[in-house]
C-alpha positions as CSV (number, residue, x, y, z in Angstrom):
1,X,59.7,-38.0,-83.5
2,X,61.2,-34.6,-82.2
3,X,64.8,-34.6,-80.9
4,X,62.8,-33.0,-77.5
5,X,60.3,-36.0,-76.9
6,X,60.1,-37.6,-73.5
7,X,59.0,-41.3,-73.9
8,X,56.7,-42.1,-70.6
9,X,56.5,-45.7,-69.6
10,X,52.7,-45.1,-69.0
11,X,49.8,-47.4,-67.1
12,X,47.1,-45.3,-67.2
13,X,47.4,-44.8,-63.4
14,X,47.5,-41.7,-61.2
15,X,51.1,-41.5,-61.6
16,X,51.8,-41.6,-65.3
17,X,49.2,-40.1,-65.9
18,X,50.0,-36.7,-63.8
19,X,53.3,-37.2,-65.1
20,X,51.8,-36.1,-68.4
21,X,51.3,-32.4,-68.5
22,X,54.0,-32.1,-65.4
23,X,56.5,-33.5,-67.8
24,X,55.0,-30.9,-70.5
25,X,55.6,-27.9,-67.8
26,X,58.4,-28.3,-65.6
27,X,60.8,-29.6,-67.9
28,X,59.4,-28.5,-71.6
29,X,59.5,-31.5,-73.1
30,X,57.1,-32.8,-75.4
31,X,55.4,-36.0,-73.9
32,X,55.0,-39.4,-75.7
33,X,53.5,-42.7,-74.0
34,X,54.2,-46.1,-74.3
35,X,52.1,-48.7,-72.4
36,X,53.1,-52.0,-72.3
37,X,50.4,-54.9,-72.0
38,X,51.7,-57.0,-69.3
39,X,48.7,-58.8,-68.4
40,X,45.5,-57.7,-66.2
41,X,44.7,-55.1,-68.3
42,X,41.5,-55.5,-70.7
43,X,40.7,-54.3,-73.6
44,X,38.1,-51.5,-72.4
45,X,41.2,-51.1,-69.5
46,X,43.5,-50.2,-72.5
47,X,41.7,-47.7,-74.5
48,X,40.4,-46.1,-71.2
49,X,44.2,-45.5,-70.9
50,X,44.5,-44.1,-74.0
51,X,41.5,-41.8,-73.6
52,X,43.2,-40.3,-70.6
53,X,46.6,-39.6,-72.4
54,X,44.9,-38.0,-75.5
55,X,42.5,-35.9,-72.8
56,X,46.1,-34.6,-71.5
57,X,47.6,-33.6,-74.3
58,X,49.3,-37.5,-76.0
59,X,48.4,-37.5,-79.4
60,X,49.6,-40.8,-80.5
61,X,49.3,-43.3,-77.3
62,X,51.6,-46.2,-78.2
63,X,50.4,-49.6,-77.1
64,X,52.9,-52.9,-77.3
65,X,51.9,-56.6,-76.4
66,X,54.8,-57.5,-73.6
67,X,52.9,-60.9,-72.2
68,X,55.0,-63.0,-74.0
69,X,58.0,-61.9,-73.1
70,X,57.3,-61.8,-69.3
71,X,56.6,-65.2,-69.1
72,X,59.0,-66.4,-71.6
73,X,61.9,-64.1,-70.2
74,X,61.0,-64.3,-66.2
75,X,58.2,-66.1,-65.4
76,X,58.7,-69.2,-66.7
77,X,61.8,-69.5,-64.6
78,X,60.0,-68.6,-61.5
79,X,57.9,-71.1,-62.3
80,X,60.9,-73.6,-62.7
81,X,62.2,-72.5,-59.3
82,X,58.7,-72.2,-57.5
83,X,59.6,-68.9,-56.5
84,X,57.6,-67.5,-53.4
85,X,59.5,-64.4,-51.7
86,X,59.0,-65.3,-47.7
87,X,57.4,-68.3,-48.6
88,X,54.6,-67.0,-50.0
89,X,54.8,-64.0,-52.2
90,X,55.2,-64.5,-56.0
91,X,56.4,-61.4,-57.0
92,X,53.5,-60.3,-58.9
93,X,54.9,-57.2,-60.4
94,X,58.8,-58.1,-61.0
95,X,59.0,-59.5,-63.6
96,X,56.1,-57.0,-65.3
97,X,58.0,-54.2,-64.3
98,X,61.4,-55.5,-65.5
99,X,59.7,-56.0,-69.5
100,X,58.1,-52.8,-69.2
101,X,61.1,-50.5,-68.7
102,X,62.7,-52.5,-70.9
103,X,60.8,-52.5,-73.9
104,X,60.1,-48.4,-73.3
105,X,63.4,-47.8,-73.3
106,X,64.2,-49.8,-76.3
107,X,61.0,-48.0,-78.3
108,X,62.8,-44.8,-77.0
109,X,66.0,-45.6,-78.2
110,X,65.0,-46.5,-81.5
111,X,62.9,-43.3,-82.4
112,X,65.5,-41.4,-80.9
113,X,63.7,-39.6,-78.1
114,X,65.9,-37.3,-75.9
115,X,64.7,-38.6,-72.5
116,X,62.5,-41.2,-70.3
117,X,60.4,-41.0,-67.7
118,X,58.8,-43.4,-65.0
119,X,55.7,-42.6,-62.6
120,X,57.6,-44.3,-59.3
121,X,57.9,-42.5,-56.1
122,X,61.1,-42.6,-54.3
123,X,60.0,-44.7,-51.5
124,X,59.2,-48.2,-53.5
125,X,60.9,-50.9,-55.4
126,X,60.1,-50.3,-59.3
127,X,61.9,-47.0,-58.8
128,X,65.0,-49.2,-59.3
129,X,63.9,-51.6,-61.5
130,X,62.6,-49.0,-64.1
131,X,66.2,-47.1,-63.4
132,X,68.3,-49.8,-64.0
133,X,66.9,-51.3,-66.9
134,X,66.3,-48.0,-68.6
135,X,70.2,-47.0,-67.9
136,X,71.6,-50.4,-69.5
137,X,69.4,-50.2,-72.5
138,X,69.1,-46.7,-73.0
139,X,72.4,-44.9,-71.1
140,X,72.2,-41.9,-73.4
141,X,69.1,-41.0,-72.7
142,X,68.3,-38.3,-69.6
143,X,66.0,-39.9,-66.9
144,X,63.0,-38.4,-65.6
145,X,61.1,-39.3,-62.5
146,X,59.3,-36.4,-61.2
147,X,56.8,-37.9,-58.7
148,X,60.3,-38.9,-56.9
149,X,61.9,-35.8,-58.0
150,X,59.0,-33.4,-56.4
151,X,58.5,-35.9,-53.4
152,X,55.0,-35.9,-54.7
153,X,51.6,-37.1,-52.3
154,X,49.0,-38.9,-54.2
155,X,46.6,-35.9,-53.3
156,X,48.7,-33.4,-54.6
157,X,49.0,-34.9,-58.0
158,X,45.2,-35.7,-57.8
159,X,44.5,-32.2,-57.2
160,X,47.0,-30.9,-60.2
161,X,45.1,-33.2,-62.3
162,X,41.8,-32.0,-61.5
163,X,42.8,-28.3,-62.6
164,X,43.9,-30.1,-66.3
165,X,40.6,-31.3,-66.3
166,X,41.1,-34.8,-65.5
167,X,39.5,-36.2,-61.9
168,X,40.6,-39.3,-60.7
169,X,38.2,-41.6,-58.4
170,X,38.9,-41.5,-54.8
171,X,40.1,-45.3,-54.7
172,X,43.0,-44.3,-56.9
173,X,43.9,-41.8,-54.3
174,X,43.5,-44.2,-51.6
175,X,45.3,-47.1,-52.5
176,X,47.9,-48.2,-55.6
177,X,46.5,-50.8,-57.5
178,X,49.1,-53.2,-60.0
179,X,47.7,-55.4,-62.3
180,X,49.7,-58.0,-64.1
181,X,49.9,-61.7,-65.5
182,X,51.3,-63.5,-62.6
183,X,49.0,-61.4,-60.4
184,X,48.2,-58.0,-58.9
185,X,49.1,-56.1,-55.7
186,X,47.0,-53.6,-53.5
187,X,49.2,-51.0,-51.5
188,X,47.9,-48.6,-49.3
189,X,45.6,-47.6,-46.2
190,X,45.8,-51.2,-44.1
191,X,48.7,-52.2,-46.0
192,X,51.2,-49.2,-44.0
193,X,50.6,-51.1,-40.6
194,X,51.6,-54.7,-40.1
195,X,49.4,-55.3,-37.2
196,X,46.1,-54.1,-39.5
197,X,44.1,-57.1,-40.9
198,X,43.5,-56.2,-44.8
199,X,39.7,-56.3,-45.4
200,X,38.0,-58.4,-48.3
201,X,37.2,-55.1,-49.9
202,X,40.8,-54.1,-50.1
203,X,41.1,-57.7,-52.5
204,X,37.8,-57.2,-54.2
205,X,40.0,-54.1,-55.9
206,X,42.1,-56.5,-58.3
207,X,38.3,-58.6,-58.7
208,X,35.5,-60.1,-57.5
209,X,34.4,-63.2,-56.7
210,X,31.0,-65.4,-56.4
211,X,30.5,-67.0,-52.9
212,X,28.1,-69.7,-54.9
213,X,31.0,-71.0,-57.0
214,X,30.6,-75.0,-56.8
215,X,33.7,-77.0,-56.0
216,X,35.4,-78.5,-59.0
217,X,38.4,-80.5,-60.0
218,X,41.4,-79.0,-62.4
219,X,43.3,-80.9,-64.4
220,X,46.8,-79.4,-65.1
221,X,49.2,-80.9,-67.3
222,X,53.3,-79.7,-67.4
223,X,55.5,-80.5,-70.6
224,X,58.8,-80.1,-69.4
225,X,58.3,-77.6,-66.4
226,X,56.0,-75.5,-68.5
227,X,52.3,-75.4,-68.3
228,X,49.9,-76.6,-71.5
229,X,46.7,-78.1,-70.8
230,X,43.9,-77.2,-68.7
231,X,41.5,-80.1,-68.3
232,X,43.0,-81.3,-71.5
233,X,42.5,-77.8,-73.4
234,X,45.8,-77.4,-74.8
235,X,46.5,-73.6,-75.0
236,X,49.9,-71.3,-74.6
237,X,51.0,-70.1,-71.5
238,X,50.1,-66.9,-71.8
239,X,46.6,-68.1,-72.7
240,X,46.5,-70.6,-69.7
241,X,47.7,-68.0,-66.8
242,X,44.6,-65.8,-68.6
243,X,42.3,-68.6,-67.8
244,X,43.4,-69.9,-64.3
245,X,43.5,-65.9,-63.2
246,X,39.9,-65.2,-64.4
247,X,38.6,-68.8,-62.6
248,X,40.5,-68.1,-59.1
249,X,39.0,-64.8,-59.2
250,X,35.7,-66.3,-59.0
251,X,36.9,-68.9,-56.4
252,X,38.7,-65.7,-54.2
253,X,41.8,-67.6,-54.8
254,X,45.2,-66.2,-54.6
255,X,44.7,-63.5,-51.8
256,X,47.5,-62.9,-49.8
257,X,49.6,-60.7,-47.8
258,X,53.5,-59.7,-48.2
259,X,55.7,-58.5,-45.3
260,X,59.0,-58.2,-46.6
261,X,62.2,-56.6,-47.2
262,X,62.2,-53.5,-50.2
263,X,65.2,-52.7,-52.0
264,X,65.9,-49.6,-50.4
265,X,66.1,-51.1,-47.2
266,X,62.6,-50.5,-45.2
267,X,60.4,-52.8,-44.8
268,X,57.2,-53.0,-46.5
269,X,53.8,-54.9,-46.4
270,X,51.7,-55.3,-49.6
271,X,48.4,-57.4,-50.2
272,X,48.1,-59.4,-53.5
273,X,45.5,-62.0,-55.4
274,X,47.6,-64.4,-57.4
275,X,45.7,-67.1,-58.4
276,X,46.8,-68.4,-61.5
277,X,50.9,-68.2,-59.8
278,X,50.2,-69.9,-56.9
279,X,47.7,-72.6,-58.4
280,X,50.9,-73.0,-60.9
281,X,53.3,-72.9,-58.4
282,X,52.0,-75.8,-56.3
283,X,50.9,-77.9,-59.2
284,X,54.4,-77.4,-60.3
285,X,56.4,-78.0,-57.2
286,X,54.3,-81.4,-56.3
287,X,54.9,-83.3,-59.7
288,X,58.3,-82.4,-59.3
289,X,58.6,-84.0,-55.4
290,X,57.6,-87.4,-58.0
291,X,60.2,-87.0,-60.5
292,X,62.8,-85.0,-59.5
293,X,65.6,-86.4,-56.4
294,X,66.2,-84.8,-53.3
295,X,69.5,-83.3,-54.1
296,X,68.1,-81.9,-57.6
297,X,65.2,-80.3,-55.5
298,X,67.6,-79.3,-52.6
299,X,69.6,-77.4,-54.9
300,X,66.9,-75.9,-57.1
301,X,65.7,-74.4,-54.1
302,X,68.7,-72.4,-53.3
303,X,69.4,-70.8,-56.9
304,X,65.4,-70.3,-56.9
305,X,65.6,-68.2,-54.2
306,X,68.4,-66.1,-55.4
307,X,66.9,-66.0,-58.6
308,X,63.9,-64.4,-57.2
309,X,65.3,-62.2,-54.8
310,X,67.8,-60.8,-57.8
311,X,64.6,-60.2,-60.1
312,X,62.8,-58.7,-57.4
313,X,65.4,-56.1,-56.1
314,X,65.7,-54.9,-59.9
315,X,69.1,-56.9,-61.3
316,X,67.8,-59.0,-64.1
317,X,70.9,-58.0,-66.3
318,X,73.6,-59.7,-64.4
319,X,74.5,-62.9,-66.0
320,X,74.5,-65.2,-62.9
321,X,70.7,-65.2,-63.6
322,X,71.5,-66.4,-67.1
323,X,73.4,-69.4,-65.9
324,X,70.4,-70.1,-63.3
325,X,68.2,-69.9,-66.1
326,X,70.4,-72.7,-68.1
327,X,70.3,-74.9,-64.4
328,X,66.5,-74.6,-64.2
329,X,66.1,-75.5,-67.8
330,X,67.9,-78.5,-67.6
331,X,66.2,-79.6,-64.5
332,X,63.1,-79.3,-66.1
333,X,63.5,-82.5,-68.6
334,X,61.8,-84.6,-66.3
335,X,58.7,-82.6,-65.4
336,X,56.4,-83.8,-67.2
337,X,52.7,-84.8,-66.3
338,X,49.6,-83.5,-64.9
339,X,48.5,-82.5,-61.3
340,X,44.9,-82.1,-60.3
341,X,44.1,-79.5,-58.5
342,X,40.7,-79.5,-56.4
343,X,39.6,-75.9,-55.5
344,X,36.0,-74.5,-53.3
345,X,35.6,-70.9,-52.3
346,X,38.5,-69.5,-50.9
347,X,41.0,-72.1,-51.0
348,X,43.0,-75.1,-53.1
349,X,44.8,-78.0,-52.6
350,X,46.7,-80.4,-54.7
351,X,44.8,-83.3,-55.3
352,X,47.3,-85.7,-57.0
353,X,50.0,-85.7,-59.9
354,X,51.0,-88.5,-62.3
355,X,54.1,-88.7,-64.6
356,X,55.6,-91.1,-67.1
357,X,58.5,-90.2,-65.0
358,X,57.7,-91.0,-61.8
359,X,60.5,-91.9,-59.1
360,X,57.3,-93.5,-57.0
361,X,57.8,-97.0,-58.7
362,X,55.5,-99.8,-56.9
363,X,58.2,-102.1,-58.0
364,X,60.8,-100.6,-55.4
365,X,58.6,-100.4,-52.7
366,X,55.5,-99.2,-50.9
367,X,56.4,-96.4,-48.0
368,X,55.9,-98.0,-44.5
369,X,54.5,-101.4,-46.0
370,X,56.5,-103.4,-48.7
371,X,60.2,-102.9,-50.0
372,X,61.7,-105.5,-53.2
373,X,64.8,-104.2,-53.4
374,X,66.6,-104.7,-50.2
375,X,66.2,-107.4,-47.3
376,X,65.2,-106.5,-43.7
377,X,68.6,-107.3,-43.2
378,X,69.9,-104.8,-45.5
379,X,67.3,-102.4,-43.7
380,X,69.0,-103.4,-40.4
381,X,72.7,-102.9,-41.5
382,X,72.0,-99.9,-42.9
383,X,70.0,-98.1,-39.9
384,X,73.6,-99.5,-37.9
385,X,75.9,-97.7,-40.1
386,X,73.8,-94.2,-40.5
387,X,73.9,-94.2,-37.0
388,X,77.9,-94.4,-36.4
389,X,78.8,-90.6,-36.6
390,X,76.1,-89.9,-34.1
391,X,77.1,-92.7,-31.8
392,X,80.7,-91.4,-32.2
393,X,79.9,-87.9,-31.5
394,X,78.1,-89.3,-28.5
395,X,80.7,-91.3,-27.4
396,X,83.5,-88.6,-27.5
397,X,81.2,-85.9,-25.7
398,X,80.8,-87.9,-22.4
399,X,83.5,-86.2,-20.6
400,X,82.8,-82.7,-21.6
């Protein structure tokens, strides 16, 4: 590799792809790209990719398998912690964006390029998360971002495309499309005003789907927090997510909506499909209301959501989410079972979960009919005494 080689952290998208010959031009560098399979990408998705970078001027387009280590590294512990930013959000591109700057910037440390470059504008989130991975893992190198740098439209790096002889369809102009693993997001058009409703056409962008799907039942079966059976069809994660993403297409599962708060301080609305995360993440989060107490759950919730909102505003490095990641492990030995899931056109519910370790023992009681392990006088007493600090609260506020 040349001591003057730029390593570009490449999709295949309107941005890294522009950033190509611009990066060639303005700065004289030559231009090397590294994609990184995160999920949602096929195999014609890929080479198409490739095509493009060898049409501008790549002449050995790198390609490196990431899924594993975005579930294994991130996702798995959103899964844990049933992470859904403003309640219903699953940070479909996080996580992706986290693995992919880092594993560009460790290729481009390794082969000694002189510099790195990412497609973000200046106006998004995975500005930051590309910037501060690549400056922990590769601080040495210079940083490029010229869509951000040039304040860059869509149209205008359309149109300097098209005079390198590469036209890009007008949906890429119109709207930003991010596939990954734990889902993908739509931006653009509808998605800049909150009061717009987001049309099923805008969804059908990350898929389609098939109206005539029949209802069915899924079985999904957790060893320990983590997903391995569907139906009893053992498979790996990675596989599994594959599988419940191509089905909830179908189904139209997954769609969404995301109002939230960006890192840089605006807000921003983006529309999603994450079937295979939120079919997951409700599975998940039932069978563990069977085995798991009150307090664990209570807890889990609060380190879940700072978990989530640390990966999403790009700090995955800090070590606090390393000691998160040790508490969600460990509160993960119990979750083990299977949940049925029971999904028609459009939507999905939760049918039922089972576990070895279920806290729902018929021996202890049944809710609002029988209870074994206490008398009704025991029931009495005990409504008496939770009642005290209320009754003395009462008692004191009657002259105020």
């Amino acid at each position: 590799m040349s001591n003057n080689t730029c390593i570009l952290a490449y999709s295949g998208g309107l941005d890294t792809s522009f950033c190509i010959p611009f990066i060639r031009e303005k700065y004289g560098y030559e231009v090397e790209t590294v994609m990184i399979d995160t999920g949602g990408f096929s195999a014609d998705d890929m080479q198409r990719a490739n095509d493009r970078a060898r049409k501008l001027g790549v002449k050995n387009p790198v390609i490196l398998d990431g899924r594993a280590d975005v579930f294994h590294r991130y996702i798995k512990y959103m899964l844990m912690g049933n992470v859904l930013r403003g309640g219903v959000y699953p940070l479909c591109v996080a996580a992706e964006r986290v693995v992919q700057a880092s594993m560009v910037a460790e290729y481009a440390a390794k082969h000694g390029a002189a510099a790195l470059a990412h497609g973000s504008t200046g106006a998004g989130n995975d500005q930051v998360r590309f910037d501060v991975a690549m400056n922990v893992l590769a601080p040495g190198l210079k940083m490029l971002a010229p869509v951000r740098e040039f304040s860059l439209t869509r149209q205008q790096e359309t149109e300097y495309l098209a005079k390198h002889g590469l036209e890009i369809p007008a949906k890429t102009t119109q709207y930003s499309i991010n596939a990954g693993m734990w889902g993908t997001t739509v931006g653009g058009k509808e998605t800049h005003d909150s009061g717009t409703t987001v049309p099923d056409a805008v969804f059908e962008l990350a898929g389609e789907s098939y109206p005539a799907a029949k209802p069915r039942t899924l079985k999904i079966d957790f060893d320990k927090g983590i997903p391995t059976a569907i139906d009893g069809e053992g498979c790996d994660p990675v596989e599994l997510i594959d599988k419940l993403n191509t089905l909830g297409m179908t189904y139209a599962l997954g769609r969404g909506v995301h109002l939230g708060d960006t890192i840089v301080g605006i807000k921003g609305r983006v529309a999603f499909v994450a079937p295979a995360a939120l079919m997951l993440i409700a599975a998940h989060r039932e069978l563990e209301k069977l085995v798991l107490t009150k307090w664990q759950r209570f807890w889990k919730d609060h380190v879940s959501d700072f978990y989530g909102t640390m990966l999403h505003e790009g700090q995955p490095f800090d070590p606090a989410l390393r000691d998160i990641e040790a508490f969600l492990e460990h509160s993960q030995r119990r979750v083990t079972g299977q949940a049925s899931l029971e999904i028609r056109y459009g939507n999905f519910r939760v049918g039922g979960v089972t576990s070895p370790n279920s806290l729902m023992n018929a021996a202890a009681g049944k809710y609002g009919e029988e209870f074994s392990l206490w008398s009704g006088q025991d029931a009495a007493g005990f409504g008496k005494i939770l009642s005290i600090p209320s009754r003395l609260s009462a008692e004191a506020g009657k002259g105020s």
